[in-house]
C-alpha positions in Angstrom: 0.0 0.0 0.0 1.1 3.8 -0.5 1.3 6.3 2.3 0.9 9.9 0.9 2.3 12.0 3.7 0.4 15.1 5.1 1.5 18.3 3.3 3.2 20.6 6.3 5.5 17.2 7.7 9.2 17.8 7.6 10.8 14.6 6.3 12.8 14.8 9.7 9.6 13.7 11.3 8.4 11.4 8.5 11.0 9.3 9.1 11.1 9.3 12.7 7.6 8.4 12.3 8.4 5.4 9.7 10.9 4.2 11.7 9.8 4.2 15.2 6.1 1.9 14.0 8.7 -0.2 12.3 10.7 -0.6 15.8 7.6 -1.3 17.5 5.7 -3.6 15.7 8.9 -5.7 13.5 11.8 -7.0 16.5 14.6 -6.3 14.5 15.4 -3.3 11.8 17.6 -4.9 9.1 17.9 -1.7 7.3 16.9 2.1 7.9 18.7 4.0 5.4 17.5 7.6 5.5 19.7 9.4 2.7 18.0 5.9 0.2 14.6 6.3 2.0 14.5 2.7 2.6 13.9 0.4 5.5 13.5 -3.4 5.7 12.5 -5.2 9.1 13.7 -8.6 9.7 11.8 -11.2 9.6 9.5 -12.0 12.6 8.3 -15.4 13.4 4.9 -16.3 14.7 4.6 -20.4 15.1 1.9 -22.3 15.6 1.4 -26.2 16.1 2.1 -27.7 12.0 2.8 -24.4 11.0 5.4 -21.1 10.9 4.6 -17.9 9.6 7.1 -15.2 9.3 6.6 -11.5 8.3 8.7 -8.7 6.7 8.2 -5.1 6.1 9.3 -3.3 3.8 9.4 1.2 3.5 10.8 2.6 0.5 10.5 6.1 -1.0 8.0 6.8 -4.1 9.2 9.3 -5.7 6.1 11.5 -7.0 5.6 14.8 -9.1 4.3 16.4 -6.2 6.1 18.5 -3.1 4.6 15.5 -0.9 6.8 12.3 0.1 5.4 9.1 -0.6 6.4 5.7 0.5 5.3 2.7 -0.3 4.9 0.0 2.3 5.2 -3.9 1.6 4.1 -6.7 4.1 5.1 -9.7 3.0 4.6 -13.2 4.8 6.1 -16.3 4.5 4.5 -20.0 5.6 6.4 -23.2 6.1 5.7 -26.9 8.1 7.5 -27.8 10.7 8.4 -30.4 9.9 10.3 -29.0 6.9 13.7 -27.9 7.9 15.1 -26.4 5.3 14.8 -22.5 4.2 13.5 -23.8 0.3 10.7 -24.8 2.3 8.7 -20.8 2.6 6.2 -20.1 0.7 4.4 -16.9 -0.3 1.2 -16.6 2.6 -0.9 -14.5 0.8 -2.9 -13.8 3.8 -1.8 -10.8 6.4 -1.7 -12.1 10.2 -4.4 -10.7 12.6 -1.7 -9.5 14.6 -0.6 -6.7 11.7 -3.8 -5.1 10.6 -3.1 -2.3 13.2 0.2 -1.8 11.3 -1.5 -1.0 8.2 -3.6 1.6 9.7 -0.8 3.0 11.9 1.4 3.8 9.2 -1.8 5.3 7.1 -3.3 7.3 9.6 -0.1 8.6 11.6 1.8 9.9 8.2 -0.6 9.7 5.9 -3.2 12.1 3.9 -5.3 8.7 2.7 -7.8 9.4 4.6 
């Protein structure tokens, strides 16, 4: 999904923004690299009893023809058995865990003019 920032935020706060509902909803940050506008999350694992599930964000800059900053924002999960031990066992989930729907909102309605 796209977050069209709010006309009147610096991009000082934009990030901070970006990167702190990262922080607090991903456990690791594998990259947060302001001058690129990117940032990728590690990969967070949420098991259950035949199955793992792990999710990834992703924040990059869209560059636009407007004076606003937009950034694109990618939430990708994973799904594997257990009983599977090897990494060529994920698959693409194409579902979003309960657990993340907040997330989507948080990064809309905190930075963004979507609504």
């Amino acid at each position: 999904f796209t977050v069209n920032c709010k006309p009147g935020i610096t991009e000082d706060v934009i990030w901070k923004r970006l990167s702190q509902i990262t922080i607090n909803n991903f456990e690791q940050c594998e990259v947060r690299d302001k001058a690129a506008g990117w940032i990728k999350s590690g990969w967070t694992i949420t098991r259950f009893p035949y199955q793992t599930v792990r999710t990834q964000v992703e924040v990059r800059i869209q560059f636009t023809d407007g004076d606003t900053p937009s950034y694109r924002v990618r939430l990708t999960s994973q799904i594997k058995d257990n009983d599977c031990k090897s990494n060529q066992c994920w698959e693409t989930y194409p579902r979003l865990l309960k657990k993340y729907a907040d997330v989507v909102q948080e990064y809309q309605t905190s930075l963004g003019s979507n609504f």
